[in-house]
N, C-alpha and C positions, 0 to 999 in steps of 0.2 A: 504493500500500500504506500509506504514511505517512497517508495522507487517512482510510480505513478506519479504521486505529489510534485514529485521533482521534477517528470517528466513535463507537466502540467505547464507548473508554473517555468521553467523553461520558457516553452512556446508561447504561453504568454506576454512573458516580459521579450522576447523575442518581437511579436506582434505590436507593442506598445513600442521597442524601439522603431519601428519606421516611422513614426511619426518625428524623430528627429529631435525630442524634447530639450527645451536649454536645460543649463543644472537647475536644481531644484533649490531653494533654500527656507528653512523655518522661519516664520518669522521672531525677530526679539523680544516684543510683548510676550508675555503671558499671563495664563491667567492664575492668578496665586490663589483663588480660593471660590469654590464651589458650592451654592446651598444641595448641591446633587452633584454625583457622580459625573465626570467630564464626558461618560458617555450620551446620558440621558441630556447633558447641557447642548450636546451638539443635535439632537434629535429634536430638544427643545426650538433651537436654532433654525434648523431646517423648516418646522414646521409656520414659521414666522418668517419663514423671508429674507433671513438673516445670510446669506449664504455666505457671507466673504467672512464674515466671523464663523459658521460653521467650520467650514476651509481653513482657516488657520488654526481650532482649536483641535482638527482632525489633525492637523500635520504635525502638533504642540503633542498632541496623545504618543504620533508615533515616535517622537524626539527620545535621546538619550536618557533624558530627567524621568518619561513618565516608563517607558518600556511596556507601553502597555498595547495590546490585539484589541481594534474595537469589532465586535459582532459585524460579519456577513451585511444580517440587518442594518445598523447604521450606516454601514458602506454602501448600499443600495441606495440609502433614503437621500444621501448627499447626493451621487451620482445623479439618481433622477432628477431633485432639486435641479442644478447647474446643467442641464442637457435641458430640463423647461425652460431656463432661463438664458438655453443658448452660448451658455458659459462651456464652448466645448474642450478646448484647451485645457482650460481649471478640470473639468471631468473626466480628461485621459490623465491629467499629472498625478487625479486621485487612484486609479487603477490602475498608473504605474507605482504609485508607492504600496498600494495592496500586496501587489504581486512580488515586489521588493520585499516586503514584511512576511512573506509566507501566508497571508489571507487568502485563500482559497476560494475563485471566484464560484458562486455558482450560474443555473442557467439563467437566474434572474441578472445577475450582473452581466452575463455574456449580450445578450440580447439589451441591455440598457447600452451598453460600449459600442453592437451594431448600428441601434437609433442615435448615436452618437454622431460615428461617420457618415451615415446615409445622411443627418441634416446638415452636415458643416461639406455636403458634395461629393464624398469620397467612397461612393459605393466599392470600389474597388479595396479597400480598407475592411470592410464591412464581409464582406465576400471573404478575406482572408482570415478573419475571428472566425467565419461561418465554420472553412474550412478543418482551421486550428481545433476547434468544437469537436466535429465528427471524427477530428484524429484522438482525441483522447478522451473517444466515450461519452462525451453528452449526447443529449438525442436533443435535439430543435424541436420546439412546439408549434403550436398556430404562430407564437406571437413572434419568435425567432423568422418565420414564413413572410407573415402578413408586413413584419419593419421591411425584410428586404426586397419585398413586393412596390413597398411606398415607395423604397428611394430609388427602383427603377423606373417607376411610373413618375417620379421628380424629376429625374432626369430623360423623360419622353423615351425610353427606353422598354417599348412595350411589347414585344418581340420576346424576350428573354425575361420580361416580371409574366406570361401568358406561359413561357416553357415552367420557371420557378413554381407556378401555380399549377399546373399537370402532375410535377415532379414529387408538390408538396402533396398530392392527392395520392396521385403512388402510393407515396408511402403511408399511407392510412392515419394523416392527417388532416381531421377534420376541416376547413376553411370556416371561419363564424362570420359573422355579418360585418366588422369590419374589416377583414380579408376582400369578402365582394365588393365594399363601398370603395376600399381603394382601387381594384382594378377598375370598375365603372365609372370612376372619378378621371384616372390614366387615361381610359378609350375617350371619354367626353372630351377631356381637356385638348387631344389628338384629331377630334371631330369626327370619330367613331361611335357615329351614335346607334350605327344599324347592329355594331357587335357589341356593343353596352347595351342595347335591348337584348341580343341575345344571350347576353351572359345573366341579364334578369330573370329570365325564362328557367336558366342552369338552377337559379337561388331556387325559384318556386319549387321546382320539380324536384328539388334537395330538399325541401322542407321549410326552409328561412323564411322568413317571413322580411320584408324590404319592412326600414322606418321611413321619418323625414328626412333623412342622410340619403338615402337612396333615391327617394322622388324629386325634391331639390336638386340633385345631382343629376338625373335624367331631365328636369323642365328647363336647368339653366341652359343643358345642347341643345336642348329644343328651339330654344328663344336665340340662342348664336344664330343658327340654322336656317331663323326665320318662320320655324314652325309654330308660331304662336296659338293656333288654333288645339293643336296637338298638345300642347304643354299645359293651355285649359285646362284639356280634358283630362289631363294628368293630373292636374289641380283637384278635383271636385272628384276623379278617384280617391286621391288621397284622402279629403276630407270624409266621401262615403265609409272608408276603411278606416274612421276612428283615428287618423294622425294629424295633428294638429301643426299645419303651419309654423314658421318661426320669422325673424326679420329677413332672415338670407333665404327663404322659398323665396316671399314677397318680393325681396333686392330683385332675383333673376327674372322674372315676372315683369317687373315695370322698366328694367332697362330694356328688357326683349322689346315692350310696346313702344317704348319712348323712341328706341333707336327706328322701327319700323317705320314713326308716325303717327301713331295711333295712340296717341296722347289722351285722348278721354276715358280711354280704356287704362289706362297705365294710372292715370287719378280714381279712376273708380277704385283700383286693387289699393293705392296710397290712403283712400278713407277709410278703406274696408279694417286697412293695418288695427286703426283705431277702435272700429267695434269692437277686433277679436282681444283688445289690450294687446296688441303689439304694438313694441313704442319703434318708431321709426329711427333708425340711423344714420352715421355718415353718408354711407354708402347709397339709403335710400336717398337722401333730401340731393346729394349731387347725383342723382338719374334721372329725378322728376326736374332739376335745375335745368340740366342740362337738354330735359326733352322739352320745358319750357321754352329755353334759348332758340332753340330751331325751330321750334314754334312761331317764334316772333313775339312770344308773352313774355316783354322783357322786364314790366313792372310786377307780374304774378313771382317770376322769378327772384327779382331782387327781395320781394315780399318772406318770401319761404328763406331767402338765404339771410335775414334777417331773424326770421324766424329760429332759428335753428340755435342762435345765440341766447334767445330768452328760453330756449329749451335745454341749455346744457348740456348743446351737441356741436363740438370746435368744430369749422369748416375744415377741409383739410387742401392740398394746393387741388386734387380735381376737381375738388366744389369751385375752388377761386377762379381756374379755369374755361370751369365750364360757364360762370357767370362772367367772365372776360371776352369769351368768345361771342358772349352775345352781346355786350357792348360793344365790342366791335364791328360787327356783321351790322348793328344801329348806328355806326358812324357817330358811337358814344367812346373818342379816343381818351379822351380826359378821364371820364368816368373810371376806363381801364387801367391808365395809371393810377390814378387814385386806389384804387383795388390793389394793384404791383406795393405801393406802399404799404397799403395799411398789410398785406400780409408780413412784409419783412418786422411791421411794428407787431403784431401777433404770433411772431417766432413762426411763421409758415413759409416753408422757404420755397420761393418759385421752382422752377423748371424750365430745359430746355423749353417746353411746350409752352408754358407763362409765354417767354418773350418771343415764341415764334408768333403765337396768335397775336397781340400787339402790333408784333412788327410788318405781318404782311397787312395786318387793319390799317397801319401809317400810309402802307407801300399802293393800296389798293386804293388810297385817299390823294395820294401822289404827294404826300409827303413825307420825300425820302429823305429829309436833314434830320427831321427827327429818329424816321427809322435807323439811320445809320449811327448818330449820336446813342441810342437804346442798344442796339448792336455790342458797340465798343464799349459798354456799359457792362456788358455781360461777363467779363473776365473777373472784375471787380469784385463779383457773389460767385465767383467761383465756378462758373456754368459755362462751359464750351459749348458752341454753336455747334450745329450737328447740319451733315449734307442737306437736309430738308431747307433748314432755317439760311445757309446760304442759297439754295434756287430760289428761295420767295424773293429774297433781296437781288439778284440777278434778275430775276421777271421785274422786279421792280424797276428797275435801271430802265432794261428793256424798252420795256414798255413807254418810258419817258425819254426812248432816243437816245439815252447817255451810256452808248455802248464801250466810252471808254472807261467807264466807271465798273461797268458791269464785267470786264472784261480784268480790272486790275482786283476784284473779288473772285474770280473765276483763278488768276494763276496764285494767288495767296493761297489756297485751298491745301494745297501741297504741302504747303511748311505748317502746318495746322495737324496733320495728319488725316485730313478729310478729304477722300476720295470722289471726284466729280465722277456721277453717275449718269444714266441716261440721259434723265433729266434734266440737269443742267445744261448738257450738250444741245439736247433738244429745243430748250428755252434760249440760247446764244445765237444756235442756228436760225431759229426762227426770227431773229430782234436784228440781224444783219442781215437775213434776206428781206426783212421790212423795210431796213432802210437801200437797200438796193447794193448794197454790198457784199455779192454772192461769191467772190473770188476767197474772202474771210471767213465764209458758212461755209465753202468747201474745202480750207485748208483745216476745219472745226470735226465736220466730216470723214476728212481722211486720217484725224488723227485720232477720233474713237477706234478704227480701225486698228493705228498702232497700241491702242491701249487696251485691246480685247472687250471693247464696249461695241453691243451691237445693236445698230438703231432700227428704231421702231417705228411703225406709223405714224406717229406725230412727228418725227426725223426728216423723213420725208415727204408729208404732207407740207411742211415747210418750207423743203427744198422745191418740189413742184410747183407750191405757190409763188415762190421767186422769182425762178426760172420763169414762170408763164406772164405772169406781171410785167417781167425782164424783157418781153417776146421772143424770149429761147424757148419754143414750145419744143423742138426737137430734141434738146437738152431734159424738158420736163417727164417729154415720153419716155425717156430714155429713163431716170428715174421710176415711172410708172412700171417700166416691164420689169424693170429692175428687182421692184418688189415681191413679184411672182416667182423669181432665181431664188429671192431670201427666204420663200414661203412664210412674204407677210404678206398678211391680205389687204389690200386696200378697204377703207372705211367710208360713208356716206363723203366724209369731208375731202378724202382724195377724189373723186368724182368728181366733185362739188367745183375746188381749185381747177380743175384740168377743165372740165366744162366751160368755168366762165373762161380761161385762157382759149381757146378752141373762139369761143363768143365774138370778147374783143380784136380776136383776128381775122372775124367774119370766114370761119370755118367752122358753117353752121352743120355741117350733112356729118363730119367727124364729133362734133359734140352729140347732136340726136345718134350716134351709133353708141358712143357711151353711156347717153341716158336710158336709154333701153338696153344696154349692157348689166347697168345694173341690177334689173328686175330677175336677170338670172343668176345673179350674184346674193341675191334673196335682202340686197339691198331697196329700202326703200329712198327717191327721192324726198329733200323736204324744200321748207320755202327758200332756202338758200338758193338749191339748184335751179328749181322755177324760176325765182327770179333773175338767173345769170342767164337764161334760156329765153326768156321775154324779153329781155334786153337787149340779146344778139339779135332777136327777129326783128324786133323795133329799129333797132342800129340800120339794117340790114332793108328796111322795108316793108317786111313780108307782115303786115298786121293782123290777115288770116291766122296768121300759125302761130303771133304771137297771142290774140285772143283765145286761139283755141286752148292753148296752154292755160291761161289765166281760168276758162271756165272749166278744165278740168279740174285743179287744184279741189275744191271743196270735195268730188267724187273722191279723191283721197287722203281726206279730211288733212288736208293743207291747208291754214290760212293765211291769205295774201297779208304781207306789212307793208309798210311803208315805203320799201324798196321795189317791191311788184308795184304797187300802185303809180312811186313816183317815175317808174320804165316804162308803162304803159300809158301814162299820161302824155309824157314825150314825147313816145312815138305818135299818138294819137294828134298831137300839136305838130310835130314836124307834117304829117301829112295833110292838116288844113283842118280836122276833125274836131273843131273849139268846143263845137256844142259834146261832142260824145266825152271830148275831157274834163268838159267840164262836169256833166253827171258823175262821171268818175270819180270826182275830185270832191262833190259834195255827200258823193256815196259813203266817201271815207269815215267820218267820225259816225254814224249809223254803225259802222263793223268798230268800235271803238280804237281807231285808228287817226291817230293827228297826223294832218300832214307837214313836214321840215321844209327847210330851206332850200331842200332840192325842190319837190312840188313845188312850191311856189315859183321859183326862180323857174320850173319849164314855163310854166303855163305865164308867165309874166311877160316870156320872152315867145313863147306863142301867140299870144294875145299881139303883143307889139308887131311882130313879123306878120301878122295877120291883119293889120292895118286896124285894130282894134283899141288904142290905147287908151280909151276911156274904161273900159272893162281890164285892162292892165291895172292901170292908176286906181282903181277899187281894188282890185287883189294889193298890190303895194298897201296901199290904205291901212288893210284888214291883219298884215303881219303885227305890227305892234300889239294889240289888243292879244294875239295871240303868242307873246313872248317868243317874236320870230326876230332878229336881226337881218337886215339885207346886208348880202355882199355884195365882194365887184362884178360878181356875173347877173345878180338883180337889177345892178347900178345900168350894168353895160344895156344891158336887155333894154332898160327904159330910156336910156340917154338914146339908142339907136331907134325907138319907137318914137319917141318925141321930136328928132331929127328928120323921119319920116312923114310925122302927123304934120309935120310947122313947113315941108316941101324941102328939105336940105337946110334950113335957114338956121341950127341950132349950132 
């Protein structure tokens, strides 16, 4: 028996040294005097929370002064202690001094030392106690099973915790109910919902009976998945079988709904919280927040997140978030800093996320000094921008033209250790083929290439739109087939670009082959297309074909804007047709459609050209009243109709 012991503790302390522990030392303090026994002080200890005194007064026991073995038991109850409290370090140092001391673990400590490494990541640790066990005669229980079960399903590792589970049944250990809740919890978290039902099926047919662990855990993949209906009826099973809801069914429940949209639904379950005496938490008040936000109910929101404080429930940075995010999308940027402060004054410390939403609300506002001042802000709390948060400020640039701004964010990137990804490329490519500078979109291009980034349809739907804008349609084509060699498929919007290029080139008969290309593409045109299509036949002449287009659209359920209207009006005035543009044109706000500066400016200058300019000079009239500005093609329009109206004499 002695021989064993040795052999034991051996491979123990063997096992303990991979972790590589510094030296150890007792600490100076001690404790001089006891109203109990130093063992019972330290159980005392434990049981209070005390753990860092527990820990020293266990290390003082095994010191040279006291020489004394505390019970298995005590050694347990610290172990657990400091593994709840995630103290893992402190609870391998205890079970290497056990093992030191000749403490003799048993299977409760074996299996406490697994749940050890499986939550501090080190499954691999875990696996080698497991191992060391079955070499010297323990036998593994459920609980030995179901820990090393968790920390492969912690680490998405659900392949080999499904073998560990066969393996454990083998051997005619029983699985219990938390055995199945973790693997079911593993498949859900993987989006295995079809074999998390099936392994539910497994419990029934074994006898277990599923709690509220289980059906929570089945309604929250539900509601990922978008099954809302399904997770219902999970609900109100549950309820039928006597188990009683808790705040985390409900949590999964209202973000399912909130995230779907379905916002009145997701309040209905948020009141119900209250009948059943469930008090609502973090987690709930930031999903109903947040589904407010996207809602547009940005005062119900603020309401609740107000609320939450007279409730005694801290916000945490997703609640701050999620109500930042809706100040922003309200063009509420103040309000949002204001928020950014008061959390750092309430010890809630933002997030990448905090300043990306902020920042593309500045950038999306077209003010990028502050966006950029907020940015450089960000080192300061310690929060590195993340590739996301640089494209928003790159679209930002972009988009205001200032590509040389956006382009000296783009090569910083590197020394940052943030990697430009699709996206970024795709947003550079697109903001210099806007401004007409496609020799730089394709030096941008060629160099995704070298850097094993490979673009996407938004990549080239950019580059097409360049190109064709550019009147390099043979360059765009050439892009377009391009995409079928990558097996990317073209999108509504590559169509869309290439059509109106095709258009403006009055190569009407290669665009109509495209737009009816796409119907077997199982692409539907929308108003974009129509309107790049009615504008080439307008351009072009042909007012048949550009009408007939226009009274197709509603057959599939396309409605005209502003842009059909104001190509059709055009054409309609270039051809002498005052009166048909003009029904046109009063038709428009009936379809709740204003007409711009373009409409006007045609029909201004049809009217004029039409020798009409007293029915001009009323349209001019009418722009103000309707917060229209005239430009220099209004100005031109009318100076050349008045020039006319007065015989040359202007």
């Amino acid at each position: 028996m002695a021989m064993v012991a040795a052999m034991r503790r051996k491979t123990m302390l063997s096992i303990c040294k991979m972790n590589l522990f510094p030296a150890l030392t007792i600490p100076q303090h001690c404790f001089q005097t006891f109203n109990a026994p130093v063992e019972t002080r330290i159980k005392e200890l434990c049981h209070a929370n005390r753990l860092q005194e527990a820990l020293d007064t266990f290390k003082h026991l095994l010191s040279a002064k006291f020489k004394s073995i505390p019970t298995i038991i005590t050694c347990n109850l610290l172990l657990t202690g400091l593994v709840r409290r995630n103290q893992h370090e402190s609870a391998l140092s205890v079970y290497r001094l056990m093992i030191e001391a000749d403490i003799a673990p048993d299977l409760i400590t074996l299996n406490i030392v697994i749940n050890c490494h499986c939550q501090r990541g080190r499954v691999d640790y875990a696996f080698k106690v497991f191992e060391g066990m079955e070499a010297h005669g323990y036998v593994p229980d459920v609980i030995t099973f179901s820990t090393l079960i968790k920390g492969l399903c912690r680490e998405g590792r659900m392949e080999d915790a499904v073998k560990l589970f066969n393996q454990m049944v083998s051997r005619k250990q029983v699985p219990n109910l938390f055995t199945y809740n973790t693997l079911l919890d593993g498949l859900c978290k993987l989006g295995k919902a079809r074999q998390a039902f099936g392994l539910l099926a497994v419990m029934l047919i074994k006898g277990h009976e599923p709690d509220a662990i289980t059906f929570t855990t089945l309604m929250d993949r539900l509601c990922k998945e978008g099954k809302l209906q399904e997770a219902n009826k999970l609900l109100h099973h549950m309820l039928n079988k006597g188990y009683d809801p808790d705040a985390v069914t409900y949590n999964a429940l209202i973000n399912g709904f909130c995230k779907d949209g379905k916002l009145d639904k997701a309040m209905n379950f948020f009141y119900e919280m209250s009948s059943r005496s469930i008090h609502p938490d973090v987690v709930t008040y930031s999903a109903v927040i947040d589904g407010l936000c996207k809602d547009g109910k940005l005062q119900e929101a603020r309401k609740l997140f107000y609320e939450m404080t007279d409730k005694n429930i801290c916000p945490n940075v997703v609640t701050c978030n999620a109500l930042i995010d809706g100040f922003c999308k309200e063009g509420k940027l103040d309000d949002a800093r204001k928020l950014l402060h008061e959390m750092t004054g309430n010890s809630i410390c933002p997030d990448v996320v905090t300043y990306s939403v902020i920042i593309d609300g500045f950038c999306k506002k077209g003010n990028l000094e502050e966006a950029i001042e907020l940015f450089y802000e960000m080192p300061n709390t310690n929060i590195c921008p993340d590739v996301l948060l640089y494209n928003t400020l790159i679209d930002g640039f972009c988009k205001k033209s200032k590509l040389g701004n956006a382009t000296k964010l783009f090569r910083e990137m590197p020394s940052k250790n943030i990697r430009p990804d699709v996206v970024t490329y795709s947003v550079l490519i697109d903001g210099f083929c806007k401004e007409s500078k496609l020799e730089e979109a394709m030096k941008l291009f060629y160099e995704m290439s070298s850097k094993n980034i490979c673009p996407n349809v938004v990549v080239y739907n950019a580059l097409i739109d360049g190109f064709s804008k550019g009147g390099k349609l043979d360059e765009a084509r050439k892009f377009f087939h391009e995409m079928a060699d990558n097996n990317i498929c073209p999108d509504i919007v590559t169509y869309s670009v290439l059509i109106e290029g095709f258009c403006k080139e009055d190569k009407l008969e290669e665009a109509m082959k495209l737009f009816h290309e796409m119907s077997s593409k199982n692409l539907c045109p929308d108003v974009v297309t129509y309107s790049a299509l009615i504008d080439g036949f307008c351009k072009a002449g042909n007012l048949e074909e550009a009408r007939k287009l226009f009274q197709e659209m509603p057959s599939k359920n396309i409605c005209p804007n502003v842009v059909t209207y104001s190509a059709l009006i055009d054409g309609l005035c270039k051809a002498g047709k005052l009166k048909e543009a003009m029904k046109l044109f009063r038709e428009m706000p009936t379809k709740n459609i204003c007409p711009n500066i373009v409409t006007y400016s045609v029909l201004v200058n049809g009217f004029c050209k039409g020798g009409k300019f007293e029915e001009a000079k009323k349209l001019f009239h009418e722009m103000p009243n309707k917060d229209i500005c005239a430009n220099v093609v209004t100005y031109s329009a009318l100076i050349d109709g008045l020039r006319k109206a007065s015989g040359g004499r202007v």
